[in-house]
N, C-alpha and C positions, 0 to 999 in steps of 0.2 A: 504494500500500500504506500501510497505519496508520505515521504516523511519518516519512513522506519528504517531504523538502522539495524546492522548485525548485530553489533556492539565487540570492543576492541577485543583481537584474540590472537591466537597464533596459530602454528600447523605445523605440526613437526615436520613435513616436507613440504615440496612446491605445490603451488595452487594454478593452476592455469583458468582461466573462466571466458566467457563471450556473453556478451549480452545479445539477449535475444530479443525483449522488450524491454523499453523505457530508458531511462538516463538516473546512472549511480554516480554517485561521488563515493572514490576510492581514496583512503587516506592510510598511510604505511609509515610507519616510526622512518624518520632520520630523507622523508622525501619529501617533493612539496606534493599539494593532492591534484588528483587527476580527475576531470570529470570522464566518465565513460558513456557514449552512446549504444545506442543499440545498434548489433551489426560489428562491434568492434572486442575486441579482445585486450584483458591485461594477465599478468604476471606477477606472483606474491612469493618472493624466494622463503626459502625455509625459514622458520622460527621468529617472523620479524612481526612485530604485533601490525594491528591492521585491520581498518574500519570500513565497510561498504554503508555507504547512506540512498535512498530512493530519494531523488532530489529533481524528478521529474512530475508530470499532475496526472497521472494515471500509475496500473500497476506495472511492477519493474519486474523479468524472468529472468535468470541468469542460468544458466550451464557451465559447472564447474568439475575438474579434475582435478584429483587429490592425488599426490606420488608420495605415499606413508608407506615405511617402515610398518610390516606384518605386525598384528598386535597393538601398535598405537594406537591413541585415540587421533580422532581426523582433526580436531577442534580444541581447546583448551581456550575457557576464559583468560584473558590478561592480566597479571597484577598489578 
């Protein structure tokens, strides 16, 4: 929905993703943020904390790949 965030996290390995609808604002420790459209693609290297926001006026779908380490969790809240 317009307005939701993930909220800050990490991933013990890489996250590839593509927007498929609507427009996210990506924000990654130590980068400046990126608005993302749909249609386009970012890259979340391992373990770096990292916020997706829906910052478009409709709802936002993303498609996302996770390269984790068997057994880990995909996801971990940030400290």
């Amino acid at each position: 929905e317009p307005g939701v965030a993930a909220g800050r996290h990490t991933h013990p390995g890489e996250e590839l993703g593509y927007v498929l609808e609507g427009k996210l604002l990506l924000e990654i420790d130590g980068q400046p943020p990126k608005t993302i459209n749909a249609g386009e693609t970012f890259f979340v290297p391992a373990g770096l904390v990292h916020d997706g926001k829906n910052i478009g006026t409709g709802k936002a779908k993303v498609l996302a790949t996770y390269v984790v380490e068997k057994g880990k969790p995909v996801a971990s809240p940030a400290k």
